[in-house]
C-alpha positions as CSV (number, residue, x, y, z in Angstrom):
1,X,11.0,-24.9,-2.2
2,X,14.3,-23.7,-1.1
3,X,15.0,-20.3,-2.1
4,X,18.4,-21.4,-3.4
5,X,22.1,-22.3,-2.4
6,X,23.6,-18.7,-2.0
7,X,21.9,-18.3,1.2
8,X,19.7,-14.6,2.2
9,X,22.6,-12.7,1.1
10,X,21.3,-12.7,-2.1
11,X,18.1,-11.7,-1.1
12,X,19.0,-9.1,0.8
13,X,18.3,-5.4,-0.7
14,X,18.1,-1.9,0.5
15,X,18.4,-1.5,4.6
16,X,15.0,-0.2,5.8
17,X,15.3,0.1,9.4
18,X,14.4,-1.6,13.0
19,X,11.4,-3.4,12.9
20,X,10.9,-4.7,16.3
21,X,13.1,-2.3,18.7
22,X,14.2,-5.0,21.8
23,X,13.0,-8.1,21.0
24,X,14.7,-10.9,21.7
25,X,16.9,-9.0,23.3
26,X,18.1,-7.2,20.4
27,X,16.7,-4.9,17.9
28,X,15.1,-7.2,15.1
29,X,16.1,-5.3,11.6
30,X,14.1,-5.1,7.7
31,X,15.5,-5.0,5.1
32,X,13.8,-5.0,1.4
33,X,13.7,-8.2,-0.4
34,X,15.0,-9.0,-3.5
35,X,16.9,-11.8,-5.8
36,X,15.7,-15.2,-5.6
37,X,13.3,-14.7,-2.4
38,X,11.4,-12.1,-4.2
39,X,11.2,-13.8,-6.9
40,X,10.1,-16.8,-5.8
41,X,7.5,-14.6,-3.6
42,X,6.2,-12.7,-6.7
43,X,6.0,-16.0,-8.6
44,X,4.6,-18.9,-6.9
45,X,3.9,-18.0,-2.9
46,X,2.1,-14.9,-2.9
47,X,-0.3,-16.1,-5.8
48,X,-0.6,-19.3,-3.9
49,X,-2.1,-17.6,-0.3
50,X,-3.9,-14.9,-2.3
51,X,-5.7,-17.8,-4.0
52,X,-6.4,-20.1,-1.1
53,X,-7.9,-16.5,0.8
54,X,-9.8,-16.2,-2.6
55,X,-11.4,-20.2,-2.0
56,X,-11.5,-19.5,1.9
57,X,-13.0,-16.1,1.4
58,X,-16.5,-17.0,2.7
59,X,-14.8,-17.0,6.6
60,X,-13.2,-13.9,5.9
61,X,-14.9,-11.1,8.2
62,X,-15.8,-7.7,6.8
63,X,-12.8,-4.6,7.7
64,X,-12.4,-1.0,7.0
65,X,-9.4,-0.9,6.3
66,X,-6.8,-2.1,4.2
67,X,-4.8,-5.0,4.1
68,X,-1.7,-5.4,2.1
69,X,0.5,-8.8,1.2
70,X,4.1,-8.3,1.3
71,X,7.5,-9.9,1.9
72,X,10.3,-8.2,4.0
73,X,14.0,-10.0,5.0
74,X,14.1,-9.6,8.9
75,X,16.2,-10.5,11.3
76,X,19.6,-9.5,13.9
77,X,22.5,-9.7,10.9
78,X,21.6,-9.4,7.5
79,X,23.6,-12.2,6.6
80,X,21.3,-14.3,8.7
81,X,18.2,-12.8,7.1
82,X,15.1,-14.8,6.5
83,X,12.5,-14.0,4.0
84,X,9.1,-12.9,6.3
85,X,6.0,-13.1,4.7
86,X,4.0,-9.6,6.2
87,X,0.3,-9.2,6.2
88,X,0.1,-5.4,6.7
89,X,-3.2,-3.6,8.0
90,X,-4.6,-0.8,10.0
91,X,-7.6,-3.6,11.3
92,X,-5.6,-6.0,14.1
93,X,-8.5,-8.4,13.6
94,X,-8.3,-8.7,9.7
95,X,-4.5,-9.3,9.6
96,X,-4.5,-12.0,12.5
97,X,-7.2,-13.3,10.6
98,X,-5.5,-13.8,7.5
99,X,-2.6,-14.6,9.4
100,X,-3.8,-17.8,11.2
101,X,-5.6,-18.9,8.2
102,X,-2.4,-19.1,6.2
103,X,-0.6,-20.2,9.2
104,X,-2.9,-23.4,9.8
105,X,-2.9,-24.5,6.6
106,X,-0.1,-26.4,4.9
107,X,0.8,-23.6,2.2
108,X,4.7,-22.6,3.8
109,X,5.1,-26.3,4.3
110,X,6.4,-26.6,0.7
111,X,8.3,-22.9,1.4
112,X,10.7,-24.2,4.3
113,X,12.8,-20.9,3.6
114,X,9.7,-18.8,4.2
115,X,8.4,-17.0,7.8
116,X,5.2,-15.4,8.4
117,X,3.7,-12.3,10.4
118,X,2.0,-9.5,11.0
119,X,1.8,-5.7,11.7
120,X,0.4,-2.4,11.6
121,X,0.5,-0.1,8.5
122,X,2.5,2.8,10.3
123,X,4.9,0.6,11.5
124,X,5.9,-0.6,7.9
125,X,5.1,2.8,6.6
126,X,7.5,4.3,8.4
127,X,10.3,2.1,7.0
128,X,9.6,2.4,3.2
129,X,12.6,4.3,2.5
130,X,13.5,2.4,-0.4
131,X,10.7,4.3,-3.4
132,X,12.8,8.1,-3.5
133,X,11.5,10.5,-6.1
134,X,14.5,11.8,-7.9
135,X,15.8,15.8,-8.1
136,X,14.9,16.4,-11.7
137,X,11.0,14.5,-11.0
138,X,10.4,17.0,-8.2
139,X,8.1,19.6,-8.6
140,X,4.9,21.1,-7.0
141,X,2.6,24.1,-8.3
142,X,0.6,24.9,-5.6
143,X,-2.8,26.3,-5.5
144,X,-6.2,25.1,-6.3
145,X,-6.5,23.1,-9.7
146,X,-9.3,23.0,-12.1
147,X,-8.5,19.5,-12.9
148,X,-9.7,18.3,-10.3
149,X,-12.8,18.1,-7.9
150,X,-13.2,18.1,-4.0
151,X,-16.6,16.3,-3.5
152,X,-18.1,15.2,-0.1
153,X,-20.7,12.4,0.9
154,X,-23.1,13.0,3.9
155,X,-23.5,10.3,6.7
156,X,-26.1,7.8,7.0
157,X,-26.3,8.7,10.7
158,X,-25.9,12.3,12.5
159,X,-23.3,10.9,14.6
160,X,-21.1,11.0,11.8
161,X,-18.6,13.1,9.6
162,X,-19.0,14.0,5.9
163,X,-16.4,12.6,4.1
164,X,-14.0,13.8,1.4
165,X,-12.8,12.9,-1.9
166,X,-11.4,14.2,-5.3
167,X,-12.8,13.5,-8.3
168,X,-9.8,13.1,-10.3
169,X,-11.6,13.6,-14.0
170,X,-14.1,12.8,-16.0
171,X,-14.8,9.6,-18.3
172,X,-17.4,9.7,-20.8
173,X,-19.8,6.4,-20.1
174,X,-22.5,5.2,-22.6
175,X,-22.7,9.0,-23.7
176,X,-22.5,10.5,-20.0
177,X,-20.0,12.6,-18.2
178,X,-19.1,11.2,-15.2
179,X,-16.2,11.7,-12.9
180,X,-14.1,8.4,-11.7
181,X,-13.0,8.8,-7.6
182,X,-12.8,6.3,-5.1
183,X,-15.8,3.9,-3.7
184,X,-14.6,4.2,0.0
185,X,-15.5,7.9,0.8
186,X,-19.1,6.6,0.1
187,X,-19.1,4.2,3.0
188,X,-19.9,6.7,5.6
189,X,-20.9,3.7,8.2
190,X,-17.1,3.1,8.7
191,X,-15.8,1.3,12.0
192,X,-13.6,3.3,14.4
193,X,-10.2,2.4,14.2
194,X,-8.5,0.0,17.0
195,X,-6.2,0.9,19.8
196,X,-3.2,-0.3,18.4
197,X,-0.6,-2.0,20.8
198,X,2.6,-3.4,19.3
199,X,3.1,-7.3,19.2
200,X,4.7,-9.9,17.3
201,X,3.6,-13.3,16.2
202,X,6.8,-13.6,13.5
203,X,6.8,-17.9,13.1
204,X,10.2,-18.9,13.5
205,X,12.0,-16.4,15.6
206,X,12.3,-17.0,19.0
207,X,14.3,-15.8,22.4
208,X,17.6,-17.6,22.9
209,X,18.8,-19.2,25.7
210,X,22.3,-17.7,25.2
211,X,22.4,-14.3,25.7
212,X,25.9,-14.3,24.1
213,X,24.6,-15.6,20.8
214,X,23.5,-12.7,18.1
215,X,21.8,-14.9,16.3
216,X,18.2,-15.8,15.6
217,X,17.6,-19.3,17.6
218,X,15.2,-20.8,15.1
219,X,12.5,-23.1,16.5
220,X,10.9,-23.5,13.0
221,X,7.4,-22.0,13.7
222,X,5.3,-22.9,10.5
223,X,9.1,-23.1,9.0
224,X,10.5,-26.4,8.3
225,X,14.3,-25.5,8.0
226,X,16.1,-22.5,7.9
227,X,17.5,-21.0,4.4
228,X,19.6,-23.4,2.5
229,X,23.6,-22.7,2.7
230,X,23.5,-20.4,5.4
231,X,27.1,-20.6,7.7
232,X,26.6,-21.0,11.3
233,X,29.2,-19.0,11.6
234,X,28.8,-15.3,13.6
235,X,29.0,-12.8,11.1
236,X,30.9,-9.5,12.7
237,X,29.9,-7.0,10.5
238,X,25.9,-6.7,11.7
239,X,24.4,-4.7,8.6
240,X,27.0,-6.7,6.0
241,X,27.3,-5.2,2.7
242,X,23.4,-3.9,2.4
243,X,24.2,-0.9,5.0
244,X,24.2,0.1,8.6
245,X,21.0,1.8,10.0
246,X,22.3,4.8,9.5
247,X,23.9,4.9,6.3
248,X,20.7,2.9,4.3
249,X,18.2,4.7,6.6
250,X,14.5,5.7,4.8
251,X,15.0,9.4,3.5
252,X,11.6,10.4,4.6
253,X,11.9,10.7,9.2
254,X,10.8,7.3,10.6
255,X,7.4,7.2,13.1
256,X,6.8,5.5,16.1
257,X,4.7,3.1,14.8
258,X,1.6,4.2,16.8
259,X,-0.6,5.2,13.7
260,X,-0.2,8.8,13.6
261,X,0.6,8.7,10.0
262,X,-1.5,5.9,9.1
263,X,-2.5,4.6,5.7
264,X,-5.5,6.3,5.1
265,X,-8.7,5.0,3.8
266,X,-11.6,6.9,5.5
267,X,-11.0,10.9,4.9
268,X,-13.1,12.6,7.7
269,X,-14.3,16.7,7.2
270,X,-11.4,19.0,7.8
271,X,-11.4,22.8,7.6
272,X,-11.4,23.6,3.7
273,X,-9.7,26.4,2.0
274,X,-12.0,29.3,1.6
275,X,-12.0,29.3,-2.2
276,X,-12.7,25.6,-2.0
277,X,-16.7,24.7,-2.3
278,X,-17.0,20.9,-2.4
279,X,-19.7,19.5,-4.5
280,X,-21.7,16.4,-3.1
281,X,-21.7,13.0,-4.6
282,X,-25.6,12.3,-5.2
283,X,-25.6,10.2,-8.4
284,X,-23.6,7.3,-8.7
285,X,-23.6,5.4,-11.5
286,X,-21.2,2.3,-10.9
287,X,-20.1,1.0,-7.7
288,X,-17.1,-1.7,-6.7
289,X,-15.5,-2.5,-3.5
290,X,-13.5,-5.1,-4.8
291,X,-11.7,-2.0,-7.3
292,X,-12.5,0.7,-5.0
293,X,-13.9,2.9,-7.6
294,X,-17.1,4.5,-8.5
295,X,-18.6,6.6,-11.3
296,X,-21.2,9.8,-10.3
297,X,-23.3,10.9,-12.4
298,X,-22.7,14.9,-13.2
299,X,-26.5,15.9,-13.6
300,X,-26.6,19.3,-12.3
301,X,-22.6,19.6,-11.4
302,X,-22.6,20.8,-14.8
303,X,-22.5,24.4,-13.9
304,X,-20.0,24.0,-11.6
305,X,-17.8,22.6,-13.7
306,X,-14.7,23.8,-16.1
307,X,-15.3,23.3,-19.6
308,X,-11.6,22.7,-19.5
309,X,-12.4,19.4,-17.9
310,X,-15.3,18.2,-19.9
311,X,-12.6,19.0,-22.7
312,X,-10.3,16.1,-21.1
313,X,-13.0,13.4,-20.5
314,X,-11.9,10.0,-21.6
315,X,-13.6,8.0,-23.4
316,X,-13.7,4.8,-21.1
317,X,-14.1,2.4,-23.7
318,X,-10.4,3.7,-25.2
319,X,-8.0,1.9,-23.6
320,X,-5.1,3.5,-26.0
321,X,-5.7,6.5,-23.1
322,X,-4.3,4.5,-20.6
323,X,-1.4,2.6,-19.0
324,X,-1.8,-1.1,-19.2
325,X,1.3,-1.9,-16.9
326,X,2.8,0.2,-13.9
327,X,5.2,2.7,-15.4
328,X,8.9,2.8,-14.6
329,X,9.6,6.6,-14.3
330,X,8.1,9.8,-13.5
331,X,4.5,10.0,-12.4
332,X,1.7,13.1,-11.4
333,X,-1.1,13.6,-9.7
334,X,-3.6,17.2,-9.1
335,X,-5.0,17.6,-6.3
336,X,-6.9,20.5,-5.3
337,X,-5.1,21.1,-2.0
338,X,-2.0,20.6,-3.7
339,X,-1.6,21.9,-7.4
340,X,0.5,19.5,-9.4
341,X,2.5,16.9,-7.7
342,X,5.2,14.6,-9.3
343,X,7.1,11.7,-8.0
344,X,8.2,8.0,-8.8
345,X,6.7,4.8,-9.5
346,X,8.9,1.6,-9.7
347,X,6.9,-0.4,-11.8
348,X,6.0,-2.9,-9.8
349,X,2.7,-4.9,-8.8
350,X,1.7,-5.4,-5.6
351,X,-1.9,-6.7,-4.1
352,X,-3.9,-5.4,-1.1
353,X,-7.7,-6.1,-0.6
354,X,-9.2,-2.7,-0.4
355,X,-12.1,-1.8,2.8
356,X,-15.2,-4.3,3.1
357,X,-13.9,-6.3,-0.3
358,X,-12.9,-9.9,0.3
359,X,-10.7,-10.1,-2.7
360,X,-6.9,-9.2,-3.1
361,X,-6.2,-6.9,-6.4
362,X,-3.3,-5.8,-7.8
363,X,-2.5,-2.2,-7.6
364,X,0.7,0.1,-8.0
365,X,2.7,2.0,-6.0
366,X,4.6,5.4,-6.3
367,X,6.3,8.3,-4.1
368,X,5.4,11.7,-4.4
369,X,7.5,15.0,-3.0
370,X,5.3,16.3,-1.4
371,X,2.3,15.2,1.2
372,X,-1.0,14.5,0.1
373,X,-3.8,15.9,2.6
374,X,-7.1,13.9,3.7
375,X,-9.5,14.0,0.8
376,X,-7.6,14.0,-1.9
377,X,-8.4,9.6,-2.2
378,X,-9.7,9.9,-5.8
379,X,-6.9,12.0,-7.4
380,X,-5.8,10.4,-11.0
381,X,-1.6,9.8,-11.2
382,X,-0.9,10.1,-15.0
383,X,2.6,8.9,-16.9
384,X,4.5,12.5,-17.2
385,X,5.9,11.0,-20.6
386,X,3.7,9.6,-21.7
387,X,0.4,11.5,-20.5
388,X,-1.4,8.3,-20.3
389,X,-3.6,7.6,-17.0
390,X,-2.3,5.1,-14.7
391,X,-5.1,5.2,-12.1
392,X,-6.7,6.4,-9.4
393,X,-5.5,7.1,-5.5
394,X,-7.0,5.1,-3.3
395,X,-4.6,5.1,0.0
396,X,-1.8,7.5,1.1
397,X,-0.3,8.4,4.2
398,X,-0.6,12.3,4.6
399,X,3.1,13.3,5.8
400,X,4.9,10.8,3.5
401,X,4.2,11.3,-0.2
402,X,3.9,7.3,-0.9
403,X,0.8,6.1,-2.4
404,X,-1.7,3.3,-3.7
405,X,-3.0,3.5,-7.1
406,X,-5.7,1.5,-8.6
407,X,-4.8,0.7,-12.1
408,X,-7.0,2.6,-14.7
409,X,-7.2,-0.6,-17.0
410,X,-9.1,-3.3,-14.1
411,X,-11.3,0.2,-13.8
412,X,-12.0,0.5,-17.6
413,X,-12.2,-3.2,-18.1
414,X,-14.8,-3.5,-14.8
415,X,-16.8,-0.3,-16.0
């Protein structure tokens, strides 16, 4: 399927900055996608690898981590752009995996326009520039909030951390109070994280034999043609009409790409705030991996408590409490480092497979102004509008703001 006869241009959005620094002898630039490549993406391709992973998902190894499925423009120009097809994860092992699964089959056969790699989730982190809370969404209360809960698991073994998490609030569950958090913090036999090294497997780029040509030389990789209508001719504005690197750069500072502000999953101990007594998770009630969610019992947390909470439990079996699509508009979380946060969502669906699931679910994404600390995996982002729950955090990165929300309606429906 071509992507169509206007060429990348039209699929070329915001400007998000340099990918691969150097290679190929020039600095390999992202850009967001959008137009007919995204669509076609959102559409038909994406649903088509998720679902072969899905029947292929018995040779899928176990990972800690993440992995997301998402499609970039990359290349020199922007005008020569081509639509890259990016499996995104903290694990090397799981995204290669994926990877050269997708790769040896025959799925981007009948995607000729289509290329395929993949990274590291600070690397592509660092570029998402594109999600920018707006002035009059800002705002942050700080101080400890009684809508929310720090709780802590204990390791299985004595070589390991306690982990954190917030419960975000309560549901009420075949006549119980429980609170809803995240399933991950309970997996306290989590794998170290690997030594990350930068590398590139992108199909269909390769190093020219002319160093005076700009352009991509296109060998075709698991590509059978490069994007219909596309002029040979050398383009010599570099960043066209989309932006140069430093007018479209990311607002937020971008990283090196070495996983210091990685995508966090697993929130290990830190120093707490004095006034801060987190409460351990002994009772659970409802576990998934595949949703990354799970329901504790209260029992004896009773005590601990606000009655100001218990006064906001939902009722999980009312789904008029809850968003049933990603909002478009002004979001919040409470945290109880934090206070009250706000940011943006854009609306849009996006699909990772959470840690030691073998299934890719759809999740939203938003941008908060200000930084989420380790722990706070579990915090519930609510429509400011609307006042209607959207979900649950389940992955942030600590010094950026954006994060991954798992929609409260697969949690009501699963529960």
């Amino acid at each position: 399927m071509a992507i169509c006869k206007k060429g990348p241009q039209d699929s070329v959005g915001a400007y998000k900055g340099v990918l691969f620094p150097g290679l190929l002898r020039s600095d390999i630039h992202c850009w967001a996608a959008k137009g007919a490549a995204q669509s076609l993406f959102n559409d038909s391709l994406k649903l088509e690898i998720i679902q072969f992973l899905h029947q292929n998902s018995g040779k899928i190894h176990e990972s800690t981590s993440f992995l997301s499925l998402t499609l970039f423009m990359v290349g020199k120009k922007a005008e020569r752009a081509k639509p890259v097809v990016m499996f995104i994860c903290d694990d090397k092992d799981a995204r290669k995996e994926a990877f050269d699964m997708v790769k040896e089959s025959d799925l981007l056969g009948s995607y000729p326009d289509f290329e395929l790699d993949h990274t590291n989730l600070g690397k592509v982190m660092a570029l998402s520039g594109d999600l920018e809370s707006r002035d009059e969404f800002a705002q942050i209360t700080s101080g400890s909030s009684i809508e929310s809960i720090r709780i802590f698991a204990e390791p299985h073994s004595s070589d390991r951390s306690r982990t954190l998490a917030t419960g975000g609030g309560l549901v009420i569950h075949q006549g119980k109070y429980m609170l809803l958090t995240v399933n991950h913090f309970l997996e306290t036999d989590f794998l170290q994280r690997e030594d990350r090294s930068p590398d590139c497997e992108m199909t269909g780029f390769a190093e020219s034999e002319d160093d005076s040509d700009d352009d991509i030389d296109i060998n075709h990789g698991t590509s059978q043609g490069s994007v219909s209508g596309v002029s040979d001719r050398d383009s010599t504005d570099e960043m066209s009409s989309s932006g140069t690197a430093s007018e479209g750069a990311p607002k937020y500072s971008s990283h090196d790409g070495n996983g210091s502000d990685d995508l966090f999953g697993y929130e290990a101990a830190t120093a707490l705030p004095q006034n801060e007594a987190p409460l351990k998770a002994d009772t659970t009630f409802i576990r998934s991996r595949n949703l990354d969610y799970v329901l504790i019992e209260l029992d004896d947390w009773n005590r601990f408590v606000s009655h100001l909470i218990f006064d906001r439990a939902l009722n999980i079996e009312d789904f008029s409490c809850i968003g049933t699509a990603p909002t478009v508009g002004p979001v919040q979380t409470v945290t109880p480092s934090g206070g009250t946060i706000r940011g943006v969502m854009t609306g849009e669906l996006h699909h990772i497979r959470p840690p030691r699931s073998r299934q890719f679910v759809e999740v939203f994404m938003a941008k908060f102004n200000w930084p989420l600390s380790h722990g706070d995996c579990g915090s519930w982002v609510t429509d400011v509008r609307t006042g209607q729950l959207l979900g649950h955090i389940v992955a942030a990165i600590p010094t950026d703001g954006q994060v991954v929300i798992m929609p409260a309606y697969a949690v009501f429906r699963d529960a």
